[in-house]
N, C-alpha and C positions, 0 to 999 in steps of 0.2 A: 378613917377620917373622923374628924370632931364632927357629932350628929347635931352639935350645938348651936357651933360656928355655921353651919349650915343652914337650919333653920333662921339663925339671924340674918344671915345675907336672902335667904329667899324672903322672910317677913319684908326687908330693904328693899329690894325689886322690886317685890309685888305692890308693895305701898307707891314706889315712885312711878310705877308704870300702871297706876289707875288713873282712869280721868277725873278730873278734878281736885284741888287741895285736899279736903279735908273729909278725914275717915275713923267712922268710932270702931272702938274695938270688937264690936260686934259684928261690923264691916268686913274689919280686917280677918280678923278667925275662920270668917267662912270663906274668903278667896284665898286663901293660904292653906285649910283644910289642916287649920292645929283647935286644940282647947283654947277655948278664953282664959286660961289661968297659965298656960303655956304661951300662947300670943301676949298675955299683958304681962310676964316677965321679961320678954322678948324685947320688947315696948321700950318698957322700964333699961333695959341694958344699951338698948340705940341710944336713947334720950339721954342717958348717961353721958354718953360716948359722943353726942353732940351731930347725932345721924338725923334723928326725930326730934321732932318738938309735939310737946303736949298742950293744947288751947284749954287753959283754966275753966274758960266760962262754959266750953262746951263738951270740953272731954274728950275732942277728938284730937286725930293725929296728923300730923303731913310732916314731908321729909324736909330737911334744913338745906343748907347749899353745899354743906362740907363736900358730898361725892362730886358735886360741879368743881370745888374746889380743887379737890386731889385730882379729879382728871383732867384741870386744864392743865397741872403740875405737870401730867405725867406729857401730854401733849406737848407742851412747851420742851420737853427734852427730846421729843424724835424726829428724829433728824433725817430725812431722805435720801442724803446724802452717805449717810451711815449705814440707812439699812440696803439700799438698793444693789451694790457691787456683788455680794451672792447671787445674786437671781441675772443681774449685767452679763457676769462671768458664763453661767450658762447658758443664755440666749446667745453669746458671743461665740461659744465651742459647739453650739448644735447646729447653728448656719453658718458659722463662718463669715460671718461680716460684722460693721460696724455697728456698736452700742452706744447709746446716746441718752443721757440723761437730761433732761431740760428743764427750764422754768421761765415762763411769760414776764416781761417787762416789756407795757408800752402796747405794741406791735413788733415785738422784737420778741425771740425766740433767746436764752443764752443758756451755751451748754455748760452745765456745772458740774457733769460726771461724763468719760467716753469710755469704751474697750475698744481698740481697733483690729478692723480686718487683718487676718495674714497673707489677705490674696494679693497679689501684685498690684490689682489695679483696684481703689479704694475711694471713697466718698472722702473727699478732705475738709477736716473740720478741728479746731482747738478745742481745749475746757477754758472757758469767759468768753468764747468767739461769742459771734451774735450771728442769727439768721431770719430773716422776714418770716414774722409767723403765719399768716397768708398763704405761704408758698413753698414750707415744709412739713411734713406730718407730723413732727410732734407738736409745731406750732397750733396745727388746727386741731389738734387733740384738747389745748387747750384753750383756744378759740373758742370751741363749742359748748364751753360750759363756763360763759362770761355773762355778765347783765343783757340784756336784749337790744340794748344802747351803744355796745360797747365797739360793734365794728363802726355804725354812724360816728361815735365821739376820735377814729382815726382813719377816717375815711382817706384823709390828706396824706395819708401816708403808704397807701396801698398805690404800688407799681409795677409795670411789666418788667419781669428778667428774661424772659424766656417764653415762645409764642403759647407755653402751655401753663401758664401764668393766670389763674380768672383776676382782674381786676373788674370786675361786674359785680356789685355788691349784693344784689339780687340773686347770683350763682354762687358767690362764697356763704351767700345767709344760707341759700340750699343745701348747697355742699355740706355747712358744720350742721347742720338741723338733722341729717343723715347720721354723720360723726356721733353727734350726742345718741340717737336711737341705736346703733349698731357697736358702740364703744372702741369704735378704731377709725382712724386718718392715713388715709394713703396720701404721697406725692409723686406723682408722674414726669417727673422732669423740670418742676414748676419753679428749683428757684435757680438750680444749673443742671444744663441741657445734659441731659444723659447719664444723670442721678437720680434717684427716687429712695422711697422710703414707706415703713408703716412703721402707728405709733398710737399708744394708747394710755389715759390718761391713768393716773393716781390719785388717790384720794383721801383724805383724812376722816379721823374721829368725827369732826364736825362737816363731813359729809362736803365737803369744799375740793376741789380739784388743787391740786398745788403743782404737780409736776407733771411730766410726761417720758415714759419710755419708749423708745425706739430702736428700729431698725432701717439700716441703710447702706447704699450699695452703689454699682453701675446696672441701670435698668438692661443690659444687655443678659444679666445676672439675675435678675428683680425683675423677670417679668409680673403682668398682672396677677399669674393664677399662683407666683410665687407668694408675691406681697401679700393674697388673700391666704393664704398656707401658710404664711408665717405670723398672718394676726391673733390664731387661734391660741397657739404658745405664749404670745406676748400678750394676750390680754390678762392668760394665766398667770404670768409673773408679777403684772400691773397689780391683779388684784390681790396677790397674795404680800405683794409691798404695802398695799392700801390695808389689806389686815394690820399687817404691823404697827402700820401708822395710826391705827385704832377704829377703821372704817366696817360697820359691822351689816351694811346694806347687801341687798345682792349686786351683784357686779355685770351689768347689760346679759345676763343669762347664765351668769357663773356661779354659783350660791355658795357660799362657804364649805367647805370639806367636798367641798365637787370640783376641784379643778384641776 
């Protein structure tokens, strides 16, 4: 390995993940645990390279926005879409049921990826179909990690399909307040009778939910302690999607290289 190249990206860390703007070189030397003659060449080659900047009047240092800039670059190219069908494929051949990839518009759930069941009797759903987010699991996967306002701003659109339906907005606040602490969403039959599902969300770089992975069935198939048996794996594919997508938090108890 370049011992070089190394010490310059840990000097770039360590600078951008101190509190505060700005840091003298005397600062910096001793959280990085290099020489000041080795730190201020350091310095000197970011500052170059357009990483740091150096404040004339006082000598200190703080980082620039280029790494903001390359990583919303790299952001803007990862695609959900692209990277999720690995990890689909496998939760599709370990249970044997249907894979669903989702994404919130509205109060509307729409699927923009599926693998389907090879069992005879299967949960029916298209890729662009739409389904009340309300009242399917991956819906409240991503329900649960919206503005606080946000079921109130569609109140008007929350409906019964089915008597195991909540339209009690007080029980759906419940319900996703659970979802967000425990990082998975069950539905019980709640948008067609005698379907269910579990689903958990995704999440990016900037620590934002965007989609939701799923699993879904005939609850005859899907019982409860099934749907809780199959959250464990699918939270693990969630999060390891959500790596990809640049998510570097822990994941409602999954921590990175633990899953």
């Amino acid at each position: 390995m370049d011992k070089t190249l190394l010490k310059g990206l840990h000097v770039l860390e360590t600078l951008c993940q101190l509190d505060g703007a700005h840091y003298t070189l005397e600062q910096i030397a001793q959280e990085v645990g290099l020489t000041r003659s080795n730190t201020h060449r350091t310095l000197q080659t970011l500052a170059h390279a357009g990483y740091v900047r150096r404040d004339p009047a006082t000598g200190s240092y703080q980082c620039t926005l280029k790494m903001f800039e390359l990583g919303t670059r790299q952001l803007s190219r990862m695609d959900v879409r692209r990277l999720a069908p690995p990890f689909m494929r496998e939760l599709a051949r370990s249970t044997g049921e249907t894979v669903h990839l989702s994404v919130l518009d509205g109060m509307d759930v729409v699927y923009v990826d599926k693998i389907d069941s090879p069992q005879p009797l299967v949960a029916y759903s298209t890729i662009g179909g739409r389904a009340p987010a309300y009242a399917v699991a991956t819906g409240k996967a991503l329900l649960a990690f919206q503005a606080p306002d946000y079921i109130e701003h569609y109140a008007d659109a929350i409906h019964q399909h089915t008597d195991a339906t909540h339209v009690s907005r007080s029980a759906l606040k419940q319900e996703l307040a659970d979802v967000a602490r425990i990082g998975y969403a069950i539905n019980r039959g709640e948008w067609r009778k005698g379907i269910g599902g579990v689903a958990a969300p995704i999440l990016n770089g900037l620590d934002n939910v965007v989609a939701a992975l799923g699993i879904s069935g005939p609850l005859e198939r899907l019982d409860h302690k099934k749907l809780v048996e199959y959250a464990q794996p699918l939270k693990a594919a969630a999060r390891e999607i959500s790596a990809h997508m640049g998510y570097r938090g822990e994941y409602f108890g999954i921590t990175p290289g633990n899953s």
